[in-house]
matplotlib code that plots the C-alpha trace (Angstrom):
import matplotlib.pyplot as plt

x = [0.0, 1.1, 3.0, 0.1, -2.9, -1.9, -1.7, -4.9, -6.3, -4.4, -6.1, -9.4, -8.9, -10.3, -8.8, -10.2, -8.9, -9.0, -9.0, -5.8, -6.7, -5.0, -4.5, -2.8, -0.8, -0.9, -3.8, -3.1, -0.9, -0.1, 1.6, -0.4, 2.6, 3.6, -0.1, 0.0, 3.4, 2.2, -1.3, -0.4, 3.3, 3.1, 6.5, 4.5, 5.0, 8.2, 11.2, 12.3, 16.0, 14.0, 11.3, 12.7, 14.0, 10.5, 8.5, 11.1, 10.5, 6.5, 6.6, 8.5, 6.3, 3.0, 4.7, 5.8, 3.6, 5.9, 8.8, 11.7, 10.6, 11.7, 15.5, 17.2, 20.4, 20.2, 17.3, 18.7, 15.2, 15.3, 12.5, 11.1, 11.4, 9.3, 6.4, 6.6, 6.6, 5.3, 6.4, 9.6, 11.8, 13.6, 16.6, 15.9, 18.0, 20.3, 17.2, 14.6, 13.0, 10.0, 8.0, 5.5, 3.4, 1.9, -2.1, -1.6, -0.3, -1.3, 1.2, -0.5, 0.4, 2.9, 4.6, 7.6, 9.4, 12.1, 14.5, 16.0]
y = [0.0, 3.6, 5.5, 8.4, 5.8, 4.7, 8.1, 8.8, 5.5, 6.5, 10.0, 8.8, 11.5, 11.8, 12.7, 15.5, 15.6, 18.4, 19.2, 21.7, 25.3, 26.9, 30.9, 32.7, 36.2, 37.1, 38.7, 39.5, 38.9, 41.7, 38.7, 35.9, 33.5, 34.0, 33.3, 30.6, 29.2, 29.8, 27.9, 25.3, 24.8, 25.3, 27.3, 28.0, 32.0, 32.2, 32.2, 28.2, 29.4, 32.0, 29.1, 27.3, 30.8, 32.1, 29.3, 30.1, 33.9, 33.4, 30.9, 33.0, 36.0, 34.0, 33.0, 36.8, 39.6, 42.5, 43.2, 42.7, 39.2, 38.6, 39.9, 36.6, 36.6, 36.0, 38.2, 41.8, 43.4, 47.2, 49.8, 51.2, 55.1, 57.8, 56.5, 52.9, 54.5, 51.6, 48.7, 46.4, 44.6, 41.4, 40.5, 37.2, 37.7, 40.2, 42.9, 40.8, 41.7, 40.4, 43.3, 43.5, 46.0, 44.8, 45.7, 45.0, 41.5, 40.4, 40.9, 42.2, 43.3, 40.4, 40.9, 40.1, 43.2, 43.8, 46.7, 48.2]
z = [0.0, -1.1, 2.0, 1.1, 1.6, 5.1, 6.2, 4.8, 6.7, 9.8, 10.2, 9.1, 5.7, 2.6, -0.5, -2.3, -6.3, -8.1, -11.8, -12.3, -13.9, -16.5, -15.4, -18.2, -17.2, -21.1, -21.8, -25.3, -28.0, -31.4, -33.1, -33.9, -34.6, -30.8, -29.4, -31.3, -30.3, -26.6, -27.1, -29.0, -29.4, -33.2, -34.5, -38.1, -38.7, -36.5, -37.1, -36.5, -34.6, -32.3, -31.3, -28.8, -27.3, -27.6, -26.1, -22.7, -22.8, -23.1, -20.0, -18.2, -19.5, -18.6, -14.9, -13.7, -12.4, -13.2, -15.8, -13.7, -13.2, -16.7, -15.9, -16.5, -18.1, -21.7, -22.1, -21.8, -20.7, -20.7, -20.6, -24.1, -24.7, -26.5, -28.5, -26.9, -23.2, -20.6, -22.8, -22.2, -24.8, -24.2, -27.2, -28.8, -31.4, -33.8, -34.3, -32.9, -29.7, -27.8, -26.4, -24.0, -21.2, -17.9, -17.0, -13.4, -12.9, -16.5, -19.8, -22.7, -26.0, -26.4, -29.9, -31.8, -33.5, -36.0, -35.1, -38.0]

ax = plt.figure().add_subplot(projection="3d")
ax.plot(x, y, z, "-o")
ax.set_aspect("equal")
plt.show()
C-alpha cells in the first residue's frame, strides 16, 4: 500500500482531487505567430532558430507579475522610450525583440518586433 494511503487511513482522511486550472498572465498577443506558439506549441509564422527561445520567454512571460521578473540573463530586458513609453523589450536575437506592457499582474500586448 502507497505511504500516502496509510496516512490517509491512519487519520481517518479523505482525498479531495482536483481538476488543475490553467491561469494565463498574457492577456493579449499583437503577433499571432507568438499566441499561437504559446497555445499550442506550433512554431508556423516564426522564425524556426528563435522558437525554442521564444517558447522560454513566453513561459516565463506568462509566470511573472511584473517586468523585472523577466530579468534573467540571456534576455537583456530594458524599458522602451518615447512612443513605446510603458512597454519592455527582451533581445531574442540580432534585431529581434520580444515586447510586451503589464495591465496589473497580466502581460499584454505580447509581440515580436524587427529593429532596424
Amino acid at each position: 500500500m502507497p505511504e500516502y494511503a496509510m496516512l490517509l487511513r491512519r487519520f481517518h482522511l479523505q482525498p479531495v482531487w482536483r481538476q488543475p486550472t490553467l491561469c494565463f498572465v498574457i492577456k493579449r498577443f499583437r503577433h499571432k505567430a507568438l499566441e499561437r506558439l504559446f497555445t499550442t506549441g506550433s512554431a508556423r509564422g516564426v522564425n524556426p532558430e528563435f522558437a525554442a527561445k521564444l517558447r522560454r520567454m513566453l513561459k516565463v512571460l506568462n509566470d511573472s507579475r511584473e517586468p523585472q521578473g523577466m530579468n534573467l540573463p540571456g534576455y537583456r530586458l530594458h524599458a522602451l522610450h518615447g512612443e513605446r513609453e510603458g512597454q519592455w523589450a527582451l533581445w531574442v536575437s540580432g534585431n529581434w525583440r520580444l515586447v510586451f506592457e503589464f495591465d496589473g499582474d497580466d502581460a499584454t500586448n505580447v509581440d515580436l518586433v524587427d529593429y532596424h
